[in-house]
C-alpha positions as CSV (number, residue, x, y, z in Angstrom):
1,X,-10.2,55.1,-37.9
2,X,-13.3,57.3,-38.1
3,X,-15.1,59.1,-35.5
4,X,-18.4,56.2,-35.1
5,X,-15.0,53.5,-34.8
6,X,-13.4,55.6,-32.3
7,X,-17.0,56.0,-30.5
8,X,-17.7,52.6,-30.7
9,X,-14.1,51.3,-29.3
10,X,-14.4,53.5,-26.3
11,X,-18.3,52.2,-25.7
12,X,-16.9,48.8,-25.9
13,X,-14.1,48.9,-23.9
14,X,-15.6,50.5,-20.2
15,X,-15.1,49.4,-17.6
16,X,-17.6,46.1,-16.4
17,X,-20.0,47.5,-14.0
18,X,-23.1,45.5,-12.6
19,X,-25.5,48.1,-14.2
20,X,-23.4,48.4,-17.4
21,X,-23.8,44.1,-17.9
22,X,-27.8,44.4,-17.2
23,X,-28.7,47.6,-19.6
24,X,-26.1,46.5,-22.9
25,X,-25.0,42.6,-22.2
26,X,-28.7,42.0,-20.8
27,X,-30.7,44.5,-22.6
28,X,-33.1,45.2,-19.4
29,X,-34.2,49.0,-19.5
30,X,-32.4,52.1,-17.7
31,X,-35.5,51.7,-14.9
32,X,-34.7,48.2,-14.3
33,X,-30.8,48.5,-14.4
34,X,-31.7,51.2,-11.9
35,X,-34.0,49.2,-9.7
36,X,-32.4,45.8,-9.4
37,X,-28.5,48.0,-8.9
38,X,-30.4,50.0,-6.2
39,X,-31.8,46.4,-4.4
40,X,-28.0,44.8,-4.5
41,X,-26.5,48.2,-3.0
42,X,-28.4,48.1,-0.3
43,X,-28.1,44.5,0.3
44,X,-24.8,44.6,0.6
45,X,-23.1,44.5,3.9
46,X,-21.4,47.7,5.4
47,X,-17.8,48.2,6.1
48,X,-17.3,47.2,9.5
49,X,-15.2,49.5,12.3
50,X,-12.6,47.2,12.6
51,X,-9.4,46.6,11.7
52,X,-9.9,44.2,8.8
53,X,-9.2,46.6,6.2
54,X,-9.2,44.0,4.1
55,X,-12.9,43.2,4.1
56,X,-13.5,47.2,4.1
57,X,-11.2,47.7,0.7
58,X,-13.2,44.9,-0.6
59,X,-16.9,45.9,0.4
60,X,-15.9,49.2,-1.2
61,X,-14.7,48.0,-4.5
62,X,-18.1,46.0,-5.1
63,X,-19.8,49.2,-4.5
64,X,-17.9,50.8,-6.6
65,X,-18.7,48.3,-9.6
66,X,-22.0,48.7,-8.7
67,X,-22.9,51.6,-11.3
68,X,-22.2,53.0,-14.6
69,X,-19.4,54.9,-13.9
70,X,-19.9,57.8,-16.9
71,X,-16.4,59.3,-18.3
């Protein structure tokens, strides 16, 4: 396997993240991958102070999909 295949394997196989399906699945630009990611973080709701960890561990794993997570 050359280098380019070996490249090219590890670009296709990251992880899914919101920003990574808009900029390569979507094709919109870095600046609007940023933009629209930016909008959905803060729209999302906050972990609460509760004991429904639960709902916490799952509000922090969307946000953790959110972006491009770079290796």
């Amino acid at each position: 396997m050359s280098d380019l295949e070996k490249l090219l394997e590890k670009f296709n196989n990251r992880p899914a993240s919101l920003w990574n399906v808009m900029r390569f699945q979507l094709g919109f630009s870095v600046e609007q991958s940023n933009e629209i990611v930016s909008a959905v973080e803060e729209w999302m709701p906050n972990e609460h102070d509760t004991n429904s960890y639960e709902w916490n561990k799952c509000v922090r794993m969307l946000r953790e999909r959110l972006w491009d997570q770079p290796e």
